[in-house]
Structures are given as structure tokens and as C-alpha cells.
C-alpha positions in Angstrom: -8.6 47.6 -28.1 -9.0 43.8 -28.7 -11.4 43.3 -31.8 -14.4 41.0 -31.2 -13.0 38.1 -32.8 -10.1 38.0 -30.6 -11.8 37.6 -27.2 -14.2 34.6 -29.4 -10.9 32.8 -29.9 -9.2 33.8 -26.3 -12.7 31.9 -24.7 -12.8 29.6 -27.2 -9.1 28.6 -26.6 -10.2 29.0 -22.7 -13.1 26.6 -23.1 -10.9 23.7 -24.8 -8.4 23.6 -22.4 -10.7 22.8 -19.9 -12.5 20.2 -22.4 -9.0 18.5 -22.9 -7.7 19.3 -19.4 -11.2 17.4 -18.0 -11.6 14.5 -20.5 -10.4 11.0 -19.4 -7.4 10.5 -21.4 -6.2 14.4 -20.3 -7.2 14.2 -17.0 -5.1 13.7 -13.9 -5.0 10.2 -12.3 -6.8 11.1 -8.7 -6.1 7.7 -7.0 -3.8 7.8 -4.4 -0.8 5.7 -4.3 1.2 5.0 -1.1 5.1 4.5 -1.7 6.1 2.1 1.0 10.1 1.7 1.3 12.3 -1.5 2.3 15.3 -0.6 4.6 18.5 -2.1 5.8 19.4 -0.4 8.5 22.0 -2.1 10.8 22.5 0.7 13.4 18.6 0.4 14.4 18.2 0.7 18.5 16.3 -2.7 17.7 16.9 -5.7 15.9 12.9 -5.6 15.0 13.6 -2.6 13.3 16.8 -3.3 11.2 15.0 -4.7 8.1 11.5 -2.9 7.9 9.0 -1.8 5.3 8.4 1.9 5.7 5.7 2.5 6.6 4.6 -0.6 8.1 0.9 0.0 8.7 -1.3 1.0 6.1 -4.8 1.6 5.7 -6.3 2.4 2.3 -9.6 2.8 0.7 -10.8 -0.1 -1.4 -9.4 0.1 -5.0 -6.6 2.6 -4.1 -2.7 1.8 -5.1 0.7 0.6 -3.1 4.3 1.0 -4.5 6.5 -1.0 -3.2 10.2 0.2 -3.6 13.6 -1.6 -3.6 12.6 -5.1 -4.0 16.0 -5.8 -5.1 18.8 -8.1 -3.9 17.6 -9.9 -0.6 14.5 -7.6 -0.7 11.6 -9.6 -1.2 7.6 -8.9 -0.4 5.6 -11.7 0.0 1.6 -12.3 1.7 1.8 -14.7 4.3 -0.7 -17.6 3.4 -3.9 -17.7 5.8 -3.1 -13.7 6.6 -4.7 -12.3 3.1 -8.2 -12.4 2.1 -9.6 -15.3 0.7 -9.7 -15.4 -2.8 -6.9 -13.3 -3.5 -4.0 -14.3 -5.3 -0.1 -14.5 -3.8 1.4 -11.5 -3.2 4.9 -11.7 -4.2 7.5 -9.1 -5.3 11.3 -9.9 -6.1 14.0 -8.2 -8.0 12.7 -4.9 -9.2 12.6 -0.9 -8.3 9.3 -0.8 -8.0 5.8 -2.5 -8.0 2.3 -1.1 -7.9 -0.6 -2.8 -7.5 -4.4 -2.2 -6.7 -6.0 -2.9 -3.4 -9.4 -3.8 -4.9 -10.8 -6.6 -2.1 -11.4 -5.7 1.7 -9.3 -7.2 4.4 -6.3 -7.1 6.3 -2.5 -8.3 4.3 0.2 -9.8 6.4 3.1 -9.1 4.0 7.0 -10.0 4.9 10.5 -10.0 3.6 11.2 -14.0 2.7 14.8 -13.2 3.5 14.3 -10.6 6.6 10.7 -11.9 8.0 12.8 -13.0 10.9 14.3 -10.2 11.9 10.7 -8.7 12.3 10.3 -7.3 8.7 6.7 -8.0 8.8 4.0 -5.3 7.5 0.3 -4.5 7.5 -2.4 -3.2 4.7 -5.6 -2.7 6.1 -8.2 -2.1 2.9 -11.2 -1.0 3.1 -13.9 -0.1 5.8 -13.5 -2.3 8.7 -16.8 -3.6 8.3 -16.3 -4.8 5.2 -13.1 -6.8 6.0 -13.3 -10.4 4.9 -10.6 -11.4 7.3 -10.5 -9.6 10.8 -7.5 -10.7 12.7 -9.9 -12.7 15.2 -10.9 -15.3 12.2 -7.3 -16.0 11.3 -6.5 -19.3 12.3 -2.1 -19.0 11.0 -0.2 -17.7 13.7 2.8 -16.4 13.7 6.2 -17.2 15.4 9.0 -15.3 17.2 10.2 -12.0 15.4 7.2 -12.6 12.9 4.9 -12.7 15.9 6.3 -10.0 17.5 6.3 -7.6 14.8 3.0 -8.2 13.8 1.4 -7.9 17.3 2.9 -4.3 17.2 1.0 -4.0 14.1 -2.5 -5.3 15.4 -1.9 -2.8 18.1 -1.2 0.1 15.6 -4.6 -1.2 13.9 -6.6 -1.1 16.8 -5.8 2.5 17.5 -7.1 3.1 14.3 -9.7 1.3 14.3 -11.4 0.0 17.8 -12.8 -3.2 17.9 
């Protein structure tokens, strides 16, 4: 039979593994993080879809996290000026693995390949609650042309079943 000071130091080891496993510097990171991929793929049914970010519509809640992945070689991901919030700085990713940032201001992103924009390799972050958007597509005032266009009015309609206007 366990002595008494055996089960005090079996609770008290209980109780500070749940101190350390719930304290900030223990504690699992909770935000969520969506990996989005670039591909080359030259037996696509569509030239649109040969160079694409996967997935290319996004929606996340203010402040959470995007990887991008393979932003090597000709892989590039870069906001399209007039297509980002205001106030927020250039979006541009070159030559490496990986890159995460935070989505901490509301709105929508128009982000391409510089290399493969015009094969279509356009994508779309939507942050935030669509109320508080600082830049609904009906206040832009860049358009888009050809492939660009195209792929990004595929996108607009992916948003709007998401969220009707």
C-alpha cells in the first residue's frame, strides 16, 4: 500500500505539470497557421492552373498566420499594389523554403507570382470579418489584365460564396 507521502508527491508532481504544461513559455502555440504551396505543374487541363498557389483562397481571422512554401527559383509572392489594405507594407517573398507572417489588419490581399502572374498564378487572403474590411473589392480602383484578371475574378467568385455581398 502507497504511504501517504507518496500520493502528496504523485499530486504534487500531477499539479506542476499542469502549472508548466499551462504557463506561457510551456504552453502550446494555439494560432492557426495555413500552409499555402506554389506549384509547377505543366500537365494542368488549364493553362490558369499550371503555376498556382495552393490553396488560392483564404480566409483567416484577424491576427492568425500564413506559410508560404517554395518561394524558391522562379517562385516569387508578391501583393499587387492598390489590391492590399492601405497602410500595410509590400508583401514580397523570394528565395526561401518558407515564410510566415501575421495577418493582423482587415481586408482582402491580391498576391501573385512576379514570374508566373501571367499564367494566372494569382491568389486571395480574405482577413478578418467582412465588415471590418478596409478594402472590399468594390473600392478598388487597380484592375487587373488578362490571365491576372481572369484568375482573380474566379477568386472574387470563390469569395462571394463565402461571403454574400
Amino acid at each position: 500500500m502507497p504511504s501517504a507521502f507518496s500520493k502528496h508527491a504523485a499530486v504534487a508532481s500531477v499539479l506542476a505539470a499542469l502549472v508548466l504544461a499551462t504557463s506561457p513559455a510551456y504552453a502550446e502555440d494555439t494560432t492557426s497557421n495555413t500552409k499555402i504551396d506554389q506549384i509547377s505543374d505543366p500537365l494542368a487541363d488549364r493553362v490558369l492552373d499550371m503555376f498556382r498557389f495552393e490553396p488560392n483562397f483564404v480566409a483567416l481571422k484577424t491576427g492568425e498566420r500564413v506559410t508560404f512554401n517554395n518561394s524558391r527559383g522562379q517562385h516569387t509572392v508578391v501583393s499587387v499594389k492598390g489590391l492590399i489594405p492601405d497602410g500595410v507594407e509590400k508583401i514580397s517573398v523570394a528565395n526561401t523554403a518558407t515564410e510566415t507572417m501575421t495577418m493582423d489588419v482587415p481586408g482582402l490581399y491580391v498576391l501573385t507570382c512576379k514570374v508566373h502572374g501571367r499564367y494566372g498564378m494569382v491568389m486571395l487572403l480574405a482577413v478578418g470579418d467582412p465588415d471590418s474590411w478596409k478594402n472590399p473589392p468594390e473600392s478598388w480602383t487597380r484592375k487587373l489584365s488578362g490571365r491576372y484578371d481572369e484568375k482573380l475574378q474566379e477568386l472574387l467568385a470563390k469569395l462571394d460564396a463565402k461571403f454574400p455581398r
